[in-house]
N, C-alpha and C positions, 0 to 999 in steps of 0.2 A: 504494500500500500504506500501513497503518498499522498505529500500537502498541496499537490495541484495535479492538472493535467498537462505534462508534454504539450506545448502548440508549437510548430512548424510552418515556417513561411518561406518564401522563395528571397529571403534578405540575402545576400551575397552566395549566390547562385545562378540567377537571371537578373540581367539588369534591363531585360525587355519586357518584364510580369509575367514571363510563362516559359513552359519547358517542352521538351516535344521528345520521346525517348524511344527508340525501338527495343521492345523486349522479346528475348527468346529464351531460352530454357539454362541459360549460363549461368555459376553462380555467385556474378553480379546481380542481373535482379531477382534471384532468390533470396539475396541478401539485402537488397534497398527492401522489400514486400515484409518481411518476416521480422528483421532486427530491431526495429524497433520500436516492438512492445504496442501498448496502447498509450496512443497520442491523437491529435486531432494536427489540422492544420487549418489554415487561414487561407487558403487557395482553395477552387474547384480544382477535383482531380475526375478526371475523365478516360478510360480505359476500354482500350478498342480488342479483345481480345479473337482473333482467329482460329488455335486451338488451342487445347490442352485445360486444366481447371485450379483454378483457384477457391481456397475457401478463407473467410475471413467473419469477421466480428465489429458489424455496425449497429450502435449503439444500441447493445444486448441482444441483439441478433445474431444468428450465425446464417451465411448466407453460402450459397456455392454456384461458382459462376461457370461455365463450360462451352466448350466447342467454339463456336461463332455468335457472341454475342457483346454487348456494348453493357455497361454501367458506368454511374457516378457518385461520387462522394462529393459530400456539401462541406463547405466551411463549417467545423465548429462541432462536426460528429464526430466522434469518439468512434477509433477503428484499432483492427491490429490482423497484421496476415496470422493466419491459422498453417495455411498449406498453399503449397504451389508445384505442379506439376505440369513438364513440358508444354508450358505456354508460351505460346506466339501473337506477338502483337505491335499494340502502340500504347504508351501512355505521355500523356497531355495533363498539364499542372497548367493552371492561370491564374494569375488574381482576380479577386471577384472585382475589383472594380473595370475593371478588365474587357468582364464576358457582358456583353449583351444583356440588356435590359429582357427582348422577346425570348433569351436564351433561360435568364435565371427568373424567369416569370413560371416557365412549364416545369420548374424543379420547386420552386421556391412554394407557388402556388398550387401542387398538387396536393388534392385530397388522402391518396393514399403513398405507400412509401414505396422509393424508391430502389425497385429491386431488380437486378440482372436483367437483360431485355434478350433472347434469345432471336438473332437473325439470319435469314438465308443467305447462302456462300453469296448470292450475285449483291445483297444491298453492304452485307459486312467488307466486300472487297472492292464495292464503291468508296467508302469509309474510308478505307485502310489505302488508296489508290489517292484519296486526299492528304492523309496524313503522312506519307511516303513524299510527295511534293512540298509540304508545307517541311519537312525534317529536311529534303536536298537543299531546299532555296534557305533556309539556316543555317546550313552545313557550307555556305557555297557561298558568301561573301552577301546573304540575305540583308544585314542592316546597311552596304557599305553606300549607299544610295536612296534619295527619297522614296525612287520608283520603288525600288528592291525592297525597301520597309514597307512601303504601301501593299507590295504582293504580299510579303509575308503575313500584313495584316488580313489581307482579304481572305488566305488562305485558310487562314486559324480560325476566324469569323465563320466562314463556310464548312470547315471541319465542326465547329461547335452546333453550327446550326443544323446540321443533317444529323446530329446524335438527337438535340433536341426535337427535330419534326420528329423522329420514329418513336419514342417517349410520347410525344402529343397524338401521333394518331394511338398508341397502344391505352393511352386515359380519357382518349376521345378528348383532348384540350386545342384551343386554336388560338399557336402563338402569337397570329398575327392581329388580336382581337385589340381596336385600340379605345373602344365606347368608354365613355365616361365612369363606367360604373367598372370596368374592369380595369381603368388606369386607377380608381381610390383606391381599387383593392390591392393591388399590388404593392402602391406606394404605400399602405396602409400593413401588410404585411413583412417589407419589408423595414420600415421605421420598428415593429416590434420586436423584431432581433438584432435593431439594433438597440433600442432602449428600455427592454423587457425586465432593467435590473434595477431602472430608479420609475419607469412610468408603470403603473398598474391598473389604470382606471380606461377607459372610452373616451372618456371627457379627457384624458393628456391628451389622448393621439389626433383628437379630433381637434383640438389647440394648432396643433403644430401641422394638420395638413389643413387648416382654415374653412372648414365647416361646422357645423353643428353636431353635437354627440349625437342627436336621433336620425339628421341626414347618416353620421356614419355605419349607427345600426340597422336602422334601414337597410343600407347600400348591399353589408358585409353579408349579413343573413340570405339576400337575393343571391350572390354570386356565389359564396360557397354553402349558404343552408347552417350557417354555423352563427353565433352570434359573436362580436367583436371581442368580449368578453372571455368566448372562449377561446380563441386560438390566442388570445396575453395569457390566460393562466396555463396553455396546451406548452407554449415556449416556455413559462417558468417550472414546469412539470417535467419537460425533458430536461433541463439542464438540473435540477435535482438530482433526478435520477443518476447522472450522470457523476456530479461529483458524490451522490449518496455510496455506488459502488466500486470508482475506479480513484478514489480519494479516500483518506481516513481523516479527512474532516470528520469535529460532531457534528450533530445534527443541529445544534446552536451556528457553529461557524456556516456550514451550507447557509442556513437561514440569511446571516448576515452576506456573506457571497450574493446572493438574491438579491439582497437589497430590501430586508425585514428588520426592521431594529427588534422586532416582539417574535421570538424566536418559537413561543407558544402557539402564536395565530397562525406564523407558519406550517407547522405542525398540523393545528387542524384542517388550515386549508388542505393541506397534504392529504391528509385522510379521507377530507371528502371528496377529495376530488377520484383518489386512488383508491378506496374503500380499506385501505389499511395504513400505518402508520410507517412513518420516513424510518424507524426501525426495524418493522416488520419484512418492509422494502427493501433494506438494505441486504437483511440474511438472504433472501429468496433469491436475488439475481447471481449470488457468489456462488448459489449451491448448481447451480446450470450452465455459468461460464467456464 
């Protein structure tokens, strides 16, 4: 156990915000995958795999990914490679400020979670036939030129946008949706990860994107079915979880992490929210990870 979680970022690694890496079965990236542990980073990471299987561990899950298929890790999930066997691929590291608004809309904003997308050889080696251009024009004096920066940008752009169309048609989501009510929402979901540790209320967020709490709950309820309410306390409930099990914080300090002075409320909120207590929560994930 420990007093935080590992975060990883592309600080003196890319000084472009992204990485681009061909993987095969070598044990380089058996060793970038595996070694090290459970951390989170600050970057999308995005992974084109061709064959072979991977298994891993996002945020108390264990997931297993195979053959010809695409996933993604978000900013801020708690992961850790499990297993990795004769995998061929691509992987792709960005910063989120980085990626595309219509790109981190269809991850950011989905309903359900984001898990291994399995695809046919002809759309996965469409992918990987991008990702293959976007890695030479890098590899090959890609920033030494405006043009050359511009390709590499456009490349990466397009490599990220064809992971995200096949995710959108697999949620039935449509990235390129730009009506009123699906731009609060987004801006509205993303302002809660980023300030989900000091704002708790409707009425913040509805402050700071300049409408009214009931236009916001209104709005939020129409587009995902969920009240605004709940997806602030769904973000302070995962990242609980998170330091409740891969942290030996107490249950006091979590609270205060959160952004709770009254470490008791926290608590109950916990319970009700979770039908058992941040204690209870805590044995039950160690006994299955």
């Amino acid at each position: 156990m420990r007093p935080n979680i590992p975060t990883y970022d592309l600080t003196g690694i890319s000084a472009h915000q992204f990485i681009v890496e061909r993987i095969n079965h070598t044990q380089h990236a058996r060793k970038a995958l595996l070694d090290r542990g459970i951390h989170r980073d600050s970057h999308y990471i995005f992974t084109i795999m061709e064959q072979g299987f991977v298994r891993m561990m996002i945020d108390f899950a264990v997931i297993e990914a195979r053959e010809s298929c695409i996933f993604c890790i978000m900013p801020g999930q708690v992961h850790q490679g499990l297993l990795m066997e004769d995998v061929v691929g691509w992987f792709v590291a960005v910063k989120a400020d980085f990626v595309p608004d219509t790109v981190r809309s269809v991850f950011e904003e989905s309903l359900t979670k984001i898990e291994p997308l399995l695809l046919d050889m002809e759309s996965i080696a469409k992918i990987s036939m991008t990702a293959d251009l976007l890695y030479g024009y890098c590899n090959d004096g890609g920033f030494a030129s405006k043009e050359r920066l511009l390709t590499v940008r456009s490349l990466l752009s397009a490599l990220m946008g064809m992971v995200a169309h096949r995710y959108s048609e697999e949620n039935s989501l449509d990235i390129s949706d730009q009506n009123r009510a699906s731009q609060l929402t987004r801006a509205f979901r993303i302002l809660v990860r980023k300030k989900f540790r000091t704002l708790k209320s409707p009425s913040s967020y509805a402050e700071l994107l300049h409408i009214s709490r009931g236009y916001l709950t209104e709005v939020i309820r129409e587009v995902t079915g969920k009240s605004a309410q709940y997806w602030i306390h769904s973000e302070i409930l995962i990242e609980a979880k998170r330091l409740l099990v891969f942290t030996d914080l107490t249950v006091k300090e979590v609270a205060y992490e959160l952004g709770y002075s009254d470490h008791a409320y926290f608590s109950r909120l916990f319970s009700r929210l979770e039908n058992q207590s941040p204690s209870e929560f805590r044995q039950k994930p160690q006994e299955s990870l």
